[in-house]
N, C-alpha and C positions, 0 to 999 in steps of 0.2 A: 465712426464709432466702432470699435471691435469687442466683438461680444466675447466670453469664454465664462466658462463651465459653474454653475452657479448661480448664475447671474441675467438675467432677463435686460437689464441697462447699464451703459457707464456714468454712474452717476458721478465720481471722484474729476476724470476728464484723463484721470492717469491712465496711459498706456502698460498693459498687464501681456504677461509673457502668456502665451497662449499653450496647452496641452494636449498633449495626442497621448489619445485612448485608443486600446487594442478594440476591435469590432469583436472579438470572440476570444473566448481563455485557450492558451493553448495545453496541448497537451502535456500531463505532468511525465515526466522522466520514469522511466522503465527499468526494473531488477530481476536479475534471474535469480530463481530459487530452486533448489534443487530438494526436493520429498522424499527421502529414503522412509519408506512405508513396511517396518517389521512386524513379521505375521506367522507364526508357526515356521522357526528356525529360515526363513524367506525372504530375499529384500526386493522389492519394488521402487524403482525409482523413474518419480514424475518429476519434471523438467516446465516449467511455468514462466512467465514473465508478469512482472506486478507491478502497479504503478507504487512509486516510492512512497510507504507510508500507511502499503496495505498491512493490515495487521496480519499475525501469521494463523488466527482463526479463520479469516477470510479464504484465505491461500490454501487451507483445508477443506472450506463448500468445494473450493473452485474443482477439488480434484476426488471431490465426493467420499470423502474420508471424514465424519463424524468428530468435530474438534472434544464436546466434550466427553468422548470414548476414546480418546487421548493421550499421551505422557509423549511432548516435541523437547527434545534435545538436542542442544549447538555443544559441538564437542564434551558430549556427553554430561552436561549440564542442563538440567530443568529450566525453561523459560515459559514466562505467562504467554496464555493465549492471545493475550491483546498486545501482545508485543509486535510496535510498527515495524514495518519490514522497511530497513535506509537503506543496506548495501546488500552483494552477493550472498548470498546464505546457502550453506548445506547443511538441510534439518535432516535429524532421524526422527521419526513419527514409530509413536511403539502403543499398539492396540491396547486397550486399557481394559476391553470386554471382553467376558470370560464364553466359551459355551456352557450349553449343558441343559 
């Protein structure tokens, strides 16, 4: 009798093709992003790797920059915070908060 996945008995008597299951999820695929962080005429640029699919709020705790004090642009175009990060990225990050 061959048992698989499911299934506690063969009750049919039919031979069932058998599955191999992972023991552990592997790791997801990894992206570099690149933080250009504008600050008082200034650029700082933070260098990250994210698992594909971090969103780009995320990718802003990681590097302790305040997502909604804000405005991230990909060639100088506005993009939502919750935009998953798939491939290589150069954000410009432009402080949203004023002093005073």
């Amino acid at each position: 009798m061959r048992m698989h996945r499911g299934s506690s008995k063969d009750v049919s008597g039919i031979s069932r093709t058998t599955e191999t299951l992972p023991l552990s999820a592997s790791a997801p695929p990894m992206v570099s992003v690149v933080l250009e962080l504008t600050r008082a005429g200034t650029v700082e640029r933070r260098r990250l790797r994210v698992p594909v699919g971090t969103t780009v709020r995320a990718a802003l705790l990681r590097v302790g920059q305040a997502p909604e004090g804000s405005a991230v642009l990909l060639d100088e175009t506005p993009i939502p915070l919750d935009l998953p990060i798939e491939r290589p990225l150069r954000l410009t990050v432009v402080s949203t908060f004023s002093g005073g």
